[in-house]
C-alpha positions as CSV (number, residue, x, y, z in Angstrom):
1,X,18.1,-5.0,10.4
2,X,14.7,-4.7,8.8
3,X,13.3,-1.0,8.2
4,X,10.4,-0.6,10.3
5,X,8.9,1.5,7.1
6,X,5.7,0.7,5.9
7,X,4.1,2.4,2.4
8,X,0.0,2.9,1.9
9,X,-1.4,3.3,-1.7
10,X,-4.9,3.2,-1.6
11,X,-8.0,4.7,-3.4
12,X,-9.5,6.0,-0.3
13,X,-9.5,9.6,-0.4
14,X,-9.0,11.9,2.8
15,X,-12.4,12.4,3.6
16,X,-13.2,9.4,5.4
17,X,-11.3,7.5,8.3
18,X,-10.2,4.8,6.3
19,X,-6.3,5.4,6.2
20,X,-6.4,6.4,9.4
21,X,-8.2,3.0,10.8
22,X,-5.1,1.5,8.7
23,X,-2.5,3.7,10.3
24,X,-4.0,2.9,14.3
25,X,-3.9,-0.8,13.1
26,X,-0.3,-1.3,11.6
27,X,0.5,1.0,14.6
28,X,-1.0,-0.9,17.6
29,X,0.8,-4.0,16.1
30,X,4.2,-2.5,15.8
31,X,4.3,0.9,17.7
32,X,7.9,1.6,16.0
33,X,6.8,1.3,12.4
34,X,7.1,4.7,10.4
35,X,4.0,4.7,7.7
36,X,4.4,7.1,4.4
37,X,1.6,7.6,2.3
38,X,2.5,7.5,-0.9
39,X,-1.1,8.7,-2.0
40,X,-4.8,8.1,-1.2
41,X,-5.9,10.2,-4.5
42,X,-6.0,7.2,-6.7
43,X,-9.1,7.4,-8.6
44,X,-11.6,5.1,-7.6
45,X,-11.4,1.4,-8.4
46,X,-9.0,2.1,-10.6
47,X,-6.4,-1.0,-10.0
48,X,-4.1,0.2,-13.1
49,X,-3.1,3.8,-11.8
50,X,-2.4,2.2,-8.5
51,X,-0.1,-0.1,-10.3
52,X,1.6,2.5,-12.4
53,X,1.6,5.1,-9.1
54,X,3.0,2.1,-6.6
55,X,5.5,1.5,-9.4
56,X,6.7,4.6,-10.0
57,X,7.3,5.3,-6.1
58,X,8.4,2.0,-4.1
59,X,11.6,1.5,-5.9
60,X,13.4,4.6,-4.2
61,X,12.3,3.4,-0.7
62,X,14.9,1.3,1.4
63,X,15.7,-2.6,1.7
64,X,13.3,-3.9,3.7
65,X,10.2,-1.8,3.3
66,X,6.8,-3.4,3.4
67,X,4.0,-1.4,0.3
68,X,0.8,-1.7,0.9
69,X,-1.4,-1.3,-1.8
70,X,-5.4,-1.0,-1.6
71,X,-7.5,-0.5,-4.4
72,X,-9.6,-3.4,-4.4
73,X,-13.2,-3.4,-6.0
74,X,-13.6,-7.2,-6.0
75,X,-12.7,-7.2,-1.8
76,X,-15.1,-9.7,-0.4
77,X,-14.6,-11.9,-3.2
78,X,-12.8,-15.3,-3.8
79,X,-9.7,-12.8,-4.7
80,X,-6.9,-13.4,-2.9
81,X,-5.0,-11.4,-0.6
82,X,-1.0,-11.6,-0.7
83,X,2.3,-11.0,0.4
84,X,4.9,-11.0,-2.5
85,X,8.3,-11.5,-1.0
86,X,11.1,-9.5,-3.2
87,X,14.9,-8.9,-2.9
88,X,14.3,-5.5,-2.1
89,X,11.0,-5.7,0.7
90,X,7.6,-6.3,0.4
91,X,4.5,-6.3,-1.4
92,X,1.0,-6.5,0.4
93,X,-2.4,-6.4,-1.5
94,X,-5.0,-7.9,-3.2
95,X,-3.9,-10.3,-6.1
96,X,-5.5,-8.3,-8.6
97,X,-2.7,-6.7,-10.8
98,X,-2.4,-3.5,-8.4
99,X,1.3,-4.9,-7.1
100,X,2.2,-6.0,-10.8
101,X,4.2,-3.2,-12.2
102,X,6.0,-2.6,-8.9
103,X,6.9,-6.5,-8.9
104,X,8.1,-6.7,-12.0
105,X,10.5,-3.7,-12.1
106,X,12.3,-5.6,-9.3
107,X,15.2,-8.2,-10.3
108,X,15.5,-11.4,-9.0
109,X,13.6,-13.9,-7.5
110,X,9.7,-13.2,-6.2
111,X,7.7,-15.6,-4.2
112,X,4.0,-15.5,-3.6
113,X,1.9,-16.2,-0.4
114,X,-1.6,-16.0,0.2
115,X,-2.6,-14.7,3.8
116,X,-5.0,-17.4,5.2
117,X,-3.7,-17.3,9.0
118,X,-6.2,-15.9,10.9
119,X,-4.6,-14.8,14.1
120,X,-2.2,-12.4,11.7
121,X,-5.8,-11.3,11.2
122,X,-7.7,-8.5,13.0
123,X,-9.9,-10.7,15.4
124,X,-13.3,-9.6,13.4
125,X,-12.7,-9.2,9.5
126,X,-15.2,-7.4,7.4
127,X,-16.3,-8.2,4.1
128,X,-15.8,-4.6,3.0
129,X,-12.3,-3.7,4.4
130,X,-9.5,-6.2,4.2
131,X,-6.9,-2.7,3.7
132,X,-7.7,-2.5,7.8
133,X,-8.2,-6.0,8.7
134,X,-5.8,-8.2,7.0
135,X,-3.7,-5.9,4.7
136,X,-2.4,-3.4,7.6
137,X,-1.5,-6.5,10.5
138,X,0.0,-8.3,7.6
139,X,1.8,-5.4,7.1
140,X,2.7,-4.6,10.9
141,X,3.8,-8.1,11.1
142,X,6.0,-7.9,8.4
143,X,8.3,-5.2,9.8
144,X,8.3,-6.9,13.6
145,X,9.7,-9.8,11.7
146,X,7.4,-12.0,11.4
147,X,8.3,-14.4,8.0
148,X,5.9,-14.7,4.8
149,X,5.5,-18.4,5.4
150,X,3.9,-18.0,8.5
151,X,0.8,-16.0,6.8
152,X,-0.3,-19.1,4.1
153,X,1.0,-21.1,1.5
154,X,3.3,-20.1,-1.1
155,X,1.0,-20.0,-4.1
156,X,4.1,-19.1,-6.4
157,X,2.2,-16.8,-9.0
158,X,0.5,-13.6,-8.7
159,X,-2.5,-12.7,-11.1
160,X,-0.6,-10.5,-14.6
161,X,-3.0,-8.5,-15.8
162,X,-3.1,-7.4,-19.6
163,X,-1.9,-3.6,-18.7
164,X,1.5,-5.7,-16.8
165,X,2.1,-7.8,-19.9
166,X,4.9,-7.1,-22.9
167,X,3.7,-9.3,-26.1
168,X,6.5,-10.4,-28.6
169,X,5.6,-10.6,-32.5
170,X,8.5,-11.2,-34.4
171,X,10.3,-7.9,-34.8
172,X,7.7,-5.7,-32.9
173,X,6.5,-5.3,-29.3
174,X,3.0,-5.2,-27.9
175,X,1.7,-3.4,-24.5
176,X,-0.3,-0.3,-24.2
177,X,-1.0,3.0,-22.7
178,X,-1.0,2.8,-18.4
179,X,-1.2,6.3,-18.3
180,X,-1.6,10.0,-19.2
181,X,0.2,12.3,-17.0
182,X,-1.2,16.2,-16.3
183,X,1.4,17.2,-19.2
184,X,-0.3,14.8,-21.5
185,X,2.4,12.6,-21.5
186,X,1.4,9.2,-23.2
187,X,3.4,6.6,-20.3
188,X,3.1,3.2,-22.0
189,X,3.8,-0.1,-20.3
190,X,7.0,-0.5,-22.1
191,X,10.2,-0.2,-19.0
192,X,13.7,0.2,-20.5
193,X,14.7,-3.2,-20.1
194,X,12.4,-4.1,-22.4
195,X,13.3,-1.4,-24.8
196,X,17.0,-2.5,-24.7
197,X,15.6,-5.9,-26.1
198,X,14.6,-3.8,-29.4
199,X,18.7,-3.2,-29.7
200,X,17.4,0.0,-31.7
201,X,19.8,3.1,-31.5
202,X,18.0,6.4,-31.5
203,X,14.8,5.5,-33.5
204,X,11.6,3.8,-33.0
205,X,8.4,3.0,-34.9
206,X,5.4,3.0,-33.1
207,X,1.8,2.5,-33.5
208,X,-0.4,4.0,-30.6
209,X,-4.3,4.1,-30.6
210,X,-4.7,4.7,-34.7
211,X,-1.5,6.8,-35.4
212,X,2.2,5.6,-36.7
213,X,4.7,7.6,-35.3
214,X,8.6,7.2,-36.1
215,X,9.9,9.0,-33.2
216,X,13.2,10.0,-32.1
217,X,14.7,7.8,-29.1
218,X,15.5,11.5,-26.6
219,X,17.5,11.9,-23.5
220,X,15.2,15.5,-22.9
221,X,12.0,16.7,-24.3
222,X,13.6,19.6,-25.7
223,X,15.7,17.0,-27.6
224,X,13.5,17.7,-30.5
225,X,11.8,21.3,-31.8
226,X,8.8,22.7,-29.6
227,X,5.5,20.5,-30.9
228,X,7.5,18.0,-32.5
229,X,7.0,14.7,-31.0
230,X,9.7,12.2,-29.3
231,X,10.2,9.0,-27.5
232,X,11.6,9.1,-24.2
233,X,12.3,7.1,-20.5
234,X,10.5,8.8,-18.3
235,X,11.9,9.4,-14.8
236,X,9.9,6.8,-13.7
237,X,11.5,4.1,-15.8
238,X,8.6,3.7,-18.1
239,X,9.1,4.6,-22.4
240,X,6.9,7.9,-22.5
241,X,5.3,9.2,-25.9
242,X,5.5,12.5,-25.8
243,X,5.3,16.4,-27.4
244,X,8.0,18.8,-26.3
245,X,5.7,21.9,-24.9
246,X,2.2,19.9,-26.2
247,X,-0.5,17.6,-25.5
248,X,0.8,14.6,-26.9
249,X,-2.4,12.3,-25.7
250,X,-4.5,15.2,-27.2
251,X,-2.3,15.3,-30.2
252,X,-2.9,12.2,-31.5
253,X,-6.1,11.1,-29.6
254,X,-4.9,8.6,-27.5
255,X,-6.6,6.5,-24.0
256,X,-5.6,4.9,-20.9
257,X,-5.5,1.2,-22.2
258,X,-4.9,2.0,-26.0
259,X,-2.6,-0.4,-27.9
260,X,1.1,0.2,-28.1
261,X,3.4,-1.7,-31.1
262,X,6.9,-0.9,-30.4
263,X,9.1,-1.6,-34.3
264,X,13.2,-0.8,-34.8
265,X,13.0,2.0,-37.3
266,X,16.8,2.5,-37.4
């Protein structure tokens, strides 16, 4: 049986009644559905830390869960919204990279629909709030059962943004910074399948922002002396440059959406 759970990441804040108006709508559809915020804080328009945040969180949840995801500056556009069908539950969301990073740390096979069906729909949809009026009764449908195919067409690909894609040159690997974390934690777009691909034992080369690094491949931060700098998967699942007791963004300059090159240095 399906898990009546339904996720909301959003950029909303808690000032307003915007996740509430969500909540009352997923909730008036399916009265049994449990909703967990996973967080409102995301900062505003900012459609790469609600990836990386969405990512980090909807893997733990259980079979069958439906994640909503809202941080959507192009809503009212010709963007799409979605419903990405997964082994594991649901994504629902604008198709503008947010669901990207969670999608793609799932294995197996992913399908793709765009919601178009009107009467899954609240009866008046506004040009400013799909999260309420086609994002939270897609949900709500979702977890009373009602299948992806009966919300559009199957449009079989999802919009990957740069921040979601790993680059192959020769020997090396290419992606880039997704985040900086309050310990100044450097959290690249790198996930450890991909490092496994590198078939590197316990070093690494890498180039971030302007600064060549060979770093030691850790199990801990305090794998290494305090202020020295390592490589590490983060508990997240995501490969982590970082400074045991330090500022490793601060350390060596680094920015949300600076370059990554990933070498064997073994």
């Amino acid at each position: 049986m399906r898990c009546p759970l339904v996720t909301l990441t959003t950029d909303f804040g808690l000032r307003d009644s915007y996740v509430a108006e969500m909540k009352a709508v997923i909730l008036g559809i399916s009265p049994n559905a449990t909703v967990v915020d996973i967080t409102h804080q995301i900062d505003k328009f900012d459609v790469k830390m609600g990836a990386y945040v969405l990512a980090s969180a909807s893997h733990l949840f259980p079979e069958g869960t439906v994640h909503v995801a809202v941080v959507d500056p192009g809503v009212g556009t010709r963007r799409r919204p979605i419903i990405v069908q997964t082994g594991k539950g649901f994504f629902v969301g604008p198709d503008n990279g947010v669901l990207a990073l969670a999608v793609k740390s799932i294995d197996g096979k992913t399908r793709v629909y765009s919601i178009t069906n009107s009467k899954l729909m609240l009866p008046k949809v506004s040009s400013t709030f799909h999260g309420r009026d086609i994002f939270a009764p897609a949900a709500a449908h979702l977890v009373k059962g009602i299948r992806p195919t009966e919300f559009g067409p199957e449009i079989y690909q999802m919009i990957s943004p740069k921040f979601a894609q790993i680059i192959r040159r020769r020997e090396a690997l290419e992606g880039q910074v997704i985040h900086i974390d309050d310990f100044g934690n450097i959290v690249t777009s790198f996930t450890e399948k991909e490092l496994e691909t590198m078939k590197t034992k316990d070093k690494l080369g890498v180039k971030v922002g302007n600064t060549d690094l060979r770093l030691k491949l850790c199990k801990a931060y305090a794998d290494v002396k305090v202020q020295q700098p390592l490589a590490i998967i983060g508990s997240h699942n995501f490969l982590e440059i970082s400074v045991n007791q330090g500022d490793a963004a601060s350390t060596f300059k680094v920015t949300i959406e600076d370059r990554v090159v990933l070498t064997r240095s073994d």
